[in-house]
C-alpha positions as CSV (number, residue, x, y, z in Angstrom):
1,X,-4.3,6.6,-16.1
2,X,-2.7,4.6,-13.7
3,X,-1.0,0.8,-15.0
4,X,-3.4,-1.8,-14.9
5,X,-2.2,-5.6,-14.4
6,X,-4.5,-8.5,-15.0
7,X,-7.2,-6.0,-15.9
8,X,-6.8,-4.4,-12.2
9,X,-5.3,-1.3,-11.0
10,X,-1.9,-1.1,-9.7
11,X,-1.2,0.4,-6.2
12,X,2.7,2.0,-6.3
13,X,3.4,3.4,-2.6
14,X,5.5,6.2,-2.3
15,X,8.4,7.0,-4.5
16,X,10.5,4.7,-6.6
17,X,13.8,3.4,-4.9
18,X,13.9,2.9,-1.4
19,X,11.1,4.3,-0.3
20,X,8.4,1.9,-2.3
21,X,10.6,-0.6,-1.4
22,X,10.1,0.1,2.3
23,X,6.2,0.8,2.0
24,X,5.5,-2.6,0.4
25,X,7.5,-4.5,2.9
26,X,5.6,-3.2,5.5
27,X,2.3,-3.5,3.5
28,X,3.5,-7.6,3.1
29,X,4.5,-7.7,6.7
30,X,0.9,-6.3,8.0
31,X,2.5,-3.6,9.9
32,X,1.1,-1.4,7.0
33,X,-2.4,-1.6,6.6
34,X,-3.7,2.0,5.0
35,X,-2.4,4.5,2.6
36,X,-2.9,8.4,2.0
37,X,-3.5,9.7,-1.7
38,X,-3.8,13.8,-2.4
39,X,-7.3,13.8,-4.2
40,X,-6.3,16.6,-6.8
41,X,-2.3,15.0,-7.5
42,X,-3.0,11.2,-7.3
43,X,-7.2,10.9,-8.8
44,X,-8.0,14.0,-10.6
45,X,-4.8,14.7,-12.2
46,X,-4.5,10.9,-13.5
47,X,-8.1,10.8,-14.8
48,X,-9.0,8.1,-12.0
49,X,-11.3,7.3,-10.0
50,X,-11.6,7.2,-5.8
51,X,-11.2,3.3,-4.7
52,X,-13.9,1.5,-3.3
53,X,-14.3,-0.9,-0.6
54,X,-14.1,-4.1,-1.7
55,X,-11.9,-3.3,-4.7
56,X,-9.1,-5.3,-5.5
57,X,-5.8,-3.5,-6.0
58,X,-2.1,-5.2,-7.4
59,X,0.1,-4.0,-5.2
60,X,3.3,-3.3,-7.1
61,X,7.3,-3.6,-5.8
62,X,10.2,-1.4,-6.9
63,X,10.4,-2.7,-10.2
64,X,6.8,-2.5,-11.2
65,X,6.3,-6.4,-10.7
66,X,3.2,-7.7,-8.8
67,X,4.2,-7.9,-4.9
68,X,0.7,-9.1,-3.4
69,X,-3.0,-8.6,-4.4
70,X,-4.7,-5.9,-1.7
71,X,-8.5,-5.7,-0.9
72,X,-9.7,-1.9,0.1
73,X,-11.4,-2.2,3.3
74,X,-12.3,1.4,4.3
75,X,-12.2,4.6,1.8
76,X,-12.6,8.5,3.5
77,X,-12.3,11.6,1.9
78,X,-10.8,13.9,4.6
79,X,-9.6,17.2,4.7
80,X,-5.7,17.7,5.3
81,X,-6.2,19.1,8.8
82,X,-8.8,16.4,10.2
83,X,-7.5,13.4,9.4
84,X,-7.1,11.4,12.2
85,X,-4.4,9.5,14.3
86,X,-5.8,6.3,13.9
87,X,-5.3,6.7,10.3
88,X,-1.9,7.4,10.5
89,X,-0.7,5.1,13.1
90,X,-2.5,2.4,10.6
91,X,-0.4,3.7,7.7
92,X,2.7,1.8,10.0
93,X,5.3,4.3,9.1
94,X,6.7,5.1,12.5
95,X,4.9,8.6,13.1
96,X,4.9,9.6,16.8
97,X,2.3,11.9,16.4
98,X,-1.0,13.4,13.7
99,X,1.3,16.2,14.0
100,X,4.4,14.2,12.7
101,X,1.8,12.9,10.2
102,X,0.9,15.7,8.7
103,X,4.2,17.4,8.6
104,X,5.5,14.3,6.6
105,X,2.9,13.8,4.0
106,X,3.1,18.1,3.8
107,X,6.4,18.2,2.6
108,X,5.9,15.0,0.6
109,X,3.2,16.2,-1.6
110,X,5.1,20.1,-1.8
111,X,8.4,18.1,-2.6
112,X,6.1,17.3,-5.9
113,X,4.6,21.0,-6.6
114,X,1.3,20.4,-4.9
115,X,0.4,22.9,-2.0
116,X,-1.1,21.6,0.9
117,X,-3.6,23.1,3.2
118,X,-5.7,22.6,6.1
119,X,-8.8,21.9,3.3
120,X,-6.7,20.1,1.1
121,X,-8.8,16.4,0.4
122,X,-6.8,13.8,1.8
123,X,-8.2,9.8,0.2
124,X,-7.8,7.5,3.1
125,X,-7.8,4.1,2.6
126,X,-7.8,0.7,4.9
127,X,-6.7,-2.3,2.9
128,X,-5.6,-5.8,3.7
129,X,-3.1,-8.4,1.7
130,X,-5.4,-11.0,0.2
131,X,-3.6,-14.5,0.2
132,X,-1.9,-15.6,-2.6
């Protein structure tokens, strides 16, 4: 089960360190705007549930303190190999490419012992940073 805070679920990008650190900046900043979770590694394995639009999320920092409260504005369940550009352009990490894309979040999620294929169910979400 994933951390809840003020009876919400928490949303932790990436890896601790610099990485989350980097991912929530650009979440704040609004340059980051969507997020891509492995349906079998980040949902089934933790015993949770797919978001849902409209959902309210607490958008964690490095240290596991609340950074901003999110809203999910889009959900898609995608395989690996058809996700789309626009998806990862919105996730505002810099990739120059789908092909870039998918060779980042590839060797992301095998970095953690989870093989990734063309079928593999991708969970793509929109969101937006609610006001505080």
């Amino acid at each position: 089960m994933w951390p809840r805070i003020d009876g919400r679920g928490v949303l932790a990008l990436g890896t601790p360190g610099k990485v989350r650190t980097l991912l929530t900046d650009l979440t704040l900043s609004g340059a980051k705007t969507a997020t891509a979770g492995l349906l079998p590694l980040d949902y089934e394995a933790e015993g949770e549930e797919v978001e849902h639009v409209g959902e309210h999320l607490i958008l964690v920092n490095d240290a596991g303190e609340k950074a901003a409260t999110i809203e999910i504005t889009s959900v898609a369940l995608v395989p690996f190999a058809e996700v789309p550009w626009e998806f990862a352009e919105a996730e505002g990490e810099g990739f120059t490419s789908i092909r870039h894309w998918r060779e980042v979040h590839h060797r992301y999620w095998s970095s953690l012992g989870h093989e990734v294929n063309d079928t593999s169910t991708i969970v793509c979400l929109h969101y937006h940073v609610l006001p505080s």
